[in-house]
C-alpha positions as CSV (number, residue, x, y, z in Angstrom):
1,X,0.0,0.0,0.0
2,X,1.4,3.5,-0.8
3,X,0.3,5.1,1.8
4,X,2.3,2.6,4.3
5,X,5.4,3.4,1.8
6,X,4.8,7.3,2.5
7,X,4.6,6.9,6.2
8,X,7.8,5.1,6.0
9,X,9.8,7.5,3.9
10,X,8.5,10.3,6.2
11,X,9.7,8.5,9.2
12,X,12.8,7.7,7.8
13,X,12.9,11.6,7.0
14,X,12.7,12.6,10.4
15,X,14.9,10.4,12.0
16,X,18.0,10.7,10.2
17,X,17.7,7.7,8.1
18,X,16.2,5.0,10.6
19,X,13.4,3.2,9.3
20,X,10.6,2.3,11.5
21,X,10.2,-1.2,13.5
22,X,7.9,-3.8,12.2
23,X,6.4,-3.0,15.7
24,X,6.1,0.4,15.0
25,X,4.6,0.6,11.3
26,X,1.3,-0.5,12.7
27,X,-2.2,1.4,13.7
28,X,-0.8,1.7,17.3
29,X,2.4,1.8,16.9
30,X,4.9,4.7,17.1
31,X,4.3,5.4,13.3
32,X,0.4,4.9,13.2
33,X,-0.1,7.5,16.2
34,X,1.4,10.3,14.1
35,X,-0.5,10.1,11.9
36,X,-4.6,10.4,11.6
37,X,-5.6,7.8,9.0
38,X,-4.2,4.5,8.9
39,X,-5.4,2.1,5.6
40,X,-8.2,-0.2,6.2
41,X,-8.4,-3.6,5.7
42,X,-10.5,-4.4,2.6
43,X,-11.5,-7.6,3.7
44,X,-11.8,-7.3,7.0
45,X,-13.0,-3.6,7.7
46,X,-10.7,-3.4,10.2
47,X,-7.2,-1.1,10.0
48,X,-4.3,-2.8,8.2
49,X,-2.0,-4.7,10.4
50,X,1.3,-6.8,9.8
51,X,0.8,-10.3,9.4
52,X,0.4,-13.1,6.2
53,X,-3.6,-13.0,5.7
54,X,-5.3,-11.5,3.4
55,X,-5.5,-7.8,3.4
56,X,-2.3,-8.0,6.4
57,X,1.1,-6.5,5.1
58,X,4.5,-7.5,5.0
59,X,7.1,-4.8,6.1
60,X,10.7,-5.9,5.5
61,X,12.9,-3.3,6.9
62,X,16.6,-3.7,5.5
63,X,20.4,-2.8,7.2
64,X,21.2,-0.9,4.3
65,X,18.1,1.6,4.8
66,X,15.8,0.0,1.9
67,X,12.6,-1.6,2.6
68,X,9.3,-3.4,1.1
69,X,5.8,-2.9,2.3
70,X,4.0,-5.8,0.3
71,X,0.0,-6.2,0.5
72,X,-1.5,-9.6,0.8
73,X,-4.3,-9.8,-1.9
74,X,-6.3,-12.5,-3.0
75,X,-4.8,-13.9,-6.5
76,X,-7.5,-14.2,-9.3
77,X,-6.8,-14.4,-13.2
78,X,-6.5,-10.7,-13.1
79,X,-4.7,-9.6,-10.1
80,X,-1.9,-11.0,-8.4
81,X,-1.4,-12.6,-4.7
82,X,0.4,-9.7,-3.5
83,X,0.8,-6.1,-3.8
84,X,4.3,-4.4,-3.2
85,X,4.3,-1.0,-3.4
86,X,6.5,1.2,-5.4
């Protein structure tokens, strides 16, 4: 999701470089407290959360200070399994 990718790159912004925890790029976390949306779930109408079901994310934070935020879909002829955002 995008908007999870944004929230990252601003963190990063403001701390010199350091990416968020997996703990903290969530609803409650550090990261989902600054901020006054968070993305919802589409298939559970809840907010988006880390985890490996559908509509969960996958944030992979990296030493060298690159990092995916990949979306858990359901894969149909159309759409893939997962979205990883750009």
């Amino acid at each position: 999701m995008s908007s999870l990718k944004g929230y990252v790159d601003e963190w990063a912004a403001a701390n010199d470089g350091a990416l968020p925890t997996v703990d903290q790029l969530t609803a409650t976390g550090d990261v989902g407290l600054a901020h006054t949306w968070w993305p919802t779930n589409p298939f559970m109408g809840i907010k988006m959360s880390p985890g490996a079901g559908t509509g969960q994310f996958v944030y992979v934070p990296n030493d060298d200070g690159t990092f995916t935020v990949t979306v858990n879909l359901i894969a149909t002829d159309q759409y893939p399994a997962t979205y990883t955002a750009k």
